[in-house]
C-alpha positions as CSV (number, residue, x, y, z in Angstrom):
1,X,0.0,0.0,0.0
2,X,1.8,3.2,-1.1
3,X,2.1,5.7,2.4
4,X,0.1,8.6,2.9
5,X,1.9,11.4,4.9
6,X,0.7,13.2,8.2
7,X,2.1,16.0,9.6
8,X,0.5,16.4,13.6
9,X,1.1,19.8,15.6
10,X,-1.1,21.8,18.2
11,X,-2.3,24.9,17.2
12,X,0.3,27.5,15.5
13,X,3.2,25.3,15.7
14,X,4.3,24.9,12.3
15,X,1.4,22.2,10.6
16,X,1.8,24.4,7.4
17,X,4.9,24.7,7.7
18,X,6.2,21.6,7.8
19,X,3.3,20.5,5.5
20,X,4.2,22.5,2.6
21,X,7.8,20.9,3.1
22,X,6.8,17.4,2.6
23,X,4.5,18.9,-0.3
24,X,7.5,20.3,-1.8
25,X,9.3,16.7,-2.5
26,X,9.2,14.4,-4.9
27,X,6.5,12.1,-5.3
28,X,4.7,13.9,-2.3
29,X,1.5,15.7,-3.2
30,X,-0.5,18.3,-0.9
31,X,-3.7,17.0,-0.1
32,X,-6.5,19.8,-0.8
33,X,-8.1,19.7,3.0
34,X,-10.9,22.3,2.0
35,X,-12.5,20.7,-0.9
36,X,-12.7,17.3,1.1
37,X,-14.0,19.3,4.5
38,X,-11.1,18.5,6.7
39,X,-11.1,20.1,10.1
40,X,-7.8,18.4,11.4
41,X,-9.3,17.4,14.7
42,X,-11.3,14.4,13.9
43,X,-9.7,10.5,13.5
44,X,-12.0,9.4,11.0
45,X,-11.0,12.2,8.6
46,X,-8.0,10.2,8.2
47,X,-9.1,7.8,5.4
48,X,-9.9,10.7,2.8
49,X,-6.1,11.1,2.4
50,X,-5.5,9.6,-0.3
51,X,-2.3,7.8,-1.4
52,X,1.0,9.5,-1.7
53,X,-0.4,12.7,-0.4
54,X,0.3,14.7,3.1
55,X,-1.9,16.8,5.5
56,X,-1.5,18.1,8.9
57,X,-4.0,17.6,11.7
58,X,-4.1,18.7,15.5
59,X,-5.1,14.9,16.3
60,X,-4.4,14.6,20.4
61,X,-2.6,11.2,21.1
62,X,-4.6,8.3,22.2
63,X,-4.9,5.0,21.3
64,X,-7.4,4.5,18.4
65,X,-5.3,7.3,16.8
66,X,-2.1,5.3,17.0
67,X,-4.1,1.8,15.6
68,X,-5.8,4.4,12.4
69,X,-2.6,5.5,11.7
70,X,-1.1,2.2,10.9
71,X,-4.4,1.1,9.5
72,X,-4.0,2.8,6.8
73,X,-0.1,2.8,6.3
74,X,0.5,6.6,7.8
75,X,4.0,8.1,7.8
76,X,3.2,10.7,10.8
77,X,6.0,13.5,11.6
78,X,5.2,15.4,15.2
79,X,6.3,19.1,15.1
80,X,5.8,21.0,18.5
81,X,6.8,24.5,19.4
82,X,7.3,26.9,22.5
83,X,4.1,27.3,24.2
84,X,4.9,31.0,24.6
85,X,5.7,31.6,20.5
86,X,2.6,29.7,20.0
87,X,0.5,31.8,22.0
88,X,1.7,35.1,20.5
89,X,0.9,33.9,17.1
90,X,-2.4,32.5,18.3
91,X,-3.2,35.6,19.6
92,X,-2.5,37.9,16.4
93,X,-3.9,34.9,14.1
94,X,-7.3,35.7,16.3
95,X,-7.2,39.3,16.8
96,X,-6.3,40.2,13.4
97,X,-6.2,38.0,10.5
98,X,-9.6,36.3,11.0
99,X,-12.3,38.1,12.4
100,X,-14.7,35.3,13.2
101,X,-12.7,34.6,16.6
102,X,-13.8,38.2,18.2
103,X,-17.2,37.1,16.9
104,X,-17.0,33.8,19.0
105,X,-14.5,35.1,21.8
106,X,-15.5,38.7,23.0
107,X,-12.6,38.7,24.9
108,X,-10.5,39.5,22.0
109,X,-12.6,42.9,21.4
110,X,-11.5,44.2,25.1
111,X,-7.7,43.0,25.3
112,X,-4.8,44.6,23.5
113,X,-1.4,43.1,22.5
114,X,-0.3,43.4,26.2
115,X,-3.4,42.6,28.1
116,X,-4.0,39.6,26.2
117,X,-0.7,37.6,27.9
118,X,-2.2,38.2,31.4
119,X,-2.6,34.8,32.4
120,X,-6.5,35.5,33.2
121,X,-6.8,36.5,29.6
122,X,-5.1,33.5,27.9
123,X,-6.9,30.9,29.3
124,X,-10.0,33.0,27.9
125,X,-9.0,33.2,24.3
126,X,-6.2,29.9,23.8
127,X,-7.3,26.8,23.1
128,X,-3.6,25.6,22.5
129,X,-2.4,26.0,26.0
130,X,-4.9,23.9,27.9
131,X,-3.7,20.7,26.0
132,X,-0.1,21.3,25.8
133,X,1.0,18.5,27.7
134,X,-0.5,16.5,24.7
135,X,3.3,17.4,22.9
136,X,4.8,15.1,26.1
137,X,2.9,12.3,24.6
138,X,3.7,12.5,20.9
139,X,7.8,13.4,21.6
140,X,7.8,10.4,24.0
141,X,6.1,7.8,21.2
142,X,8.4,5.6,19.5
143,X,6.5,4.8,16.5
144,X,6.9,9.0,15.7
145,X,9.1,10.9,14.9
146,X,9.2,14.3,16.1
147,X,11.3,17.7,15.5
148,X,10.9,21.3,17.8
149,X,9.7,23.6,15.4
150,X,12.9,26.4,16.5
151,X,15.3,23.6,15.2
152,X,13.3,23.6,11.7
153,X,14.2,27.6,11.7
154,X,17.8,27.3,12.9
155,X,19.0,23.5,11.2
156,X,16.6,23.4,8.7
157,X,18.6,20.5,6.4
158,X,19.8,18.3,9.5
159,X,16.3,18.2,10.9
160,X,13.8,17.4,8.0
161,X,16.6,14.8,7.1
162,X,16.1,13.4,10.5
163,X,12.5,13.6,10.3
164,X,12.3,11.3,6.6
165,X,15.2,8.9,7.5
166,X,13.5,7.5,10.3
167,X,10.5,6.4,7.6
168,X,13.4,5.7,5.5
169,X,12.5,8.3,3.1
170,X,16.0,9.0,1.1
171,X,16.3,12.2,-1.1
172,X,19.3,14.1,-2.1
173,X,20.7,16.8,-0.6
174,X,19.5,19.2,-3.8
175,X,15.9,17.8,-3.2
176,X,15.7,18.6,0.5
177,X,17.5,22.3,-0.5
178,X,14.8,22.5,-3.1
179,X,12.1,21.8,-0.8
180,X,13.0,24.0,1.9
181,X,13.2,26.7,-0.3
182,X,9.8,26.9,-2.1
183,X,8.7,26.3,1.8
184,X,10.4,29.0,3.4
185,X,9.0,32.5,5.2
186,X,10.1,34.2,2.2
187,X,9.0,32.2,-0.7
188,X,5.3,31.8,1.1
189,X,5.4,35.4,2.5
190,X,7.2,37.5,0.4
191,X,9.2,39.4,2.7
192,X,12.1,38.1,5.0
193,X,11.6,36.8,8.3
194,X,11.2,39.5,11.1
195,X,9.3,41.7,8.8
196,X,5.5,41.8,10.7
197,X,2.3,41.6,8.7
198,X,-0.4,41.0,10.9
199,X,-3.1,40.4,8.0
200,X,-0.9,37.7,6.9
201,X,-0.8,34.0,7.9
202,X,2.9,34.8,7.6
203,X,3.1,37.0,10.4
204,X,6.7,37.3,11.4
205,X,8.8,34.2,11.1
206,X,11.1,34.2,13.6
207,X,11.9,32.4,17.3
208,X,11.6,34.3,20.1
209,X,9.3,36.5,19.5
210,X,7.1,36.2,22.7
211,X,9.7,38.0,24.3
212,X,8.4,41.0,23.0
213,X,5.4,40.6,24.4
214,X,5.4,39.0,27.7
215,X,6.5,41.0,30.6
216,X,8.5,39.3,33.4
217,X,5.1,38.5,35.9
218,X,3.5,37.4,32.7
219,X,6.1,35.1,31.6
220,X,6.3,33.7,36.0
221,X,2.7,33.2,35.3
222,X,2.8,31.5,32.5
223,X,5.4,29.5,34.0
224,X,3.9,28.5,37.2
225,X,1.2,26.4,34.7
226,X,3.3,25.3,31.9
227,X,6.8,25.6,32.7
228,X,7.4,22.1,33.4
229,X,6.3,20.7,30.3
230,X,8.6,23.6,28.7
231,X,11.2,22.1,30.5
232,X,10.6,19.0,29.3
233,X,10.3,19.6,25.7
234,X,13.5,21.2,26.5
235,X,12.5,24.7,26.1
236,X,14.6,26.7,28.9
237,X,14.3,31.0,29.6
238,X,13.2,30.4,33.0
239,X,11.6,33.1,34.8
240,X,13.9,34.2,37.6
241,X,13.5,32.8,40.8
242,X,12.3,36.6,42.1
243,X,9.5,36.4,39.4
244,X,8.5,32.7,40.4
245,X,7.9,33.5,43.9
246,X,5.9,35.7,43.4
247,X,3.7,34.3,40.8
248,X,3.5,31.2,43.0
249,X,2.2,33.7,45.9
250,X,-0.4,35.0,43.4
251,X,-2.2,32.0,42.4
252,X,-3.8,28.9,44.3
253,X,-1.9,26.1,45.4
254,X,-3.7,23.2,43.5
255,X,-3.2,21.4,40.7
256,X,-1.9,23.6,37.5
257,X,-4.3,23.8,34.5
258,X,-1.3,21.8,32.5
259,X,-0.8,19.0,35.7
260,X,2.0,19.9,37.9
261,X,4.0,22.7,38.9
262,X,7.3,23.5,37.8
């Protein structure tokens, strides 16, 4: 049975991304998810991809996803980012380029670029953060492989040739060059990465770029809830140990959204 291909992210963490890679070598095809009424979030959308063609979903991991996937001869590749970079681009994604969000989500009419990273705000307007941990899940199955999205930015050739080889998908160096190319910020946005457009899917293309948004007791807040799964998806920039204390002294002391503190 010849493989079908399955890129698997949370929210904003590179689906397209990586997607339009894989679409970009040979013999792979893009799979047209709107004509066939794919919403990425359901298992049994699965067996509409057809042959030799790829897709990304936001499937979580469980089971009966595992068993469809080898069903029907998947090649999955796992991509997961910082929670923080995620959120800023879910933010502008839902504040600006698609307007059906403020519709759904008032919240997004009364906070601005600053307000909306206040912790009490996040959990209001995310739906990526509250099933983070789900990336713990997908990294730690053997059957996937998996790739951080910054190491896609920063070692672009070394990790997509890590991500194929373990299906034992062998292309040249010029094809995997070729690929990342017609895939990259600026072939997809037209400009170069760091330049913002936020009516663009394209936003900014670049790592870091929560830091520009987050102050320090939003960033210890965000911490005390999700820092240990950062940590273990190697993601480091703790908060300082000032800024912990004091977020820990702001909230309850039971269980974080995200399971455990850090």
């Amino acid at each position: 049975m010849e493989p079908r291909y399955l890129v698997i992210t949370l929210g904003k963490s590179g689906s397209n991304w990586l997607n339009n890679i894989l679409a970009a070598l040979p013999g792979i095809e893009k799979f047209d998810m709107g004509a066939h009424g794919i919403t990425g979030i359901r298992v049994n959308e699965l067996e509409k991809l057809g042959p030799g063609k790829v897709m990304y979903t936001h499937l979580r991991h469980s089971e009966k996803v595992c068993a469809e996937i080898a069903r029907l001869n998947v090649r999955p590749f796992y991509i997961y980012r910082d929670i923080r970079d995620a959120l800023v681009s879910e933010y502008f994604h839902k504040a600006y380029l698609d307007p059906r969000f403020k519709t759904k989500n008032p919240i997004l009419k009364h906070v601005d670029e600053r307000s909306a990273f206040n912790y009490r705000n996040i959990v209001k307007w995310s739906t990526t953060l509250p099933v983070y941990n789900d990336a713990l899940a997908w990294v730690a199955d053997s059957s996937v492989p998996s790739a951080k999205f910054e190491d896609l930015v920063q070692n672009p050739e070394e990790t997509l040739r890590s991500l194929l080889t373990f299906h034992g998908m062998d292309f040249s160096d010029t094809e995997i060059k070729s690929a990342l190319q017609k895939a990259s910020f600026q072939a997809m946005a037209g400009r170069t990465p760091g330049q913002e457009n936020r009516n663009s899917h394209y936003r900014k293309g670049i790592v870091g770029d929560w830091k520009n948004y987050f102050s320090a007791k939003q960033h210890a807040d965000l911490w005390l809830k999700a820092g240990r799964t950062l940590s273990r998806l190697g993601y480091q920039d703790h908060p300082s140990t000032f800024e912990k204390l004091h977020a820990s002294l702001r909230y309850w002391t039971g269980p974080a959204l995200l399971g455990q503190y850090p």
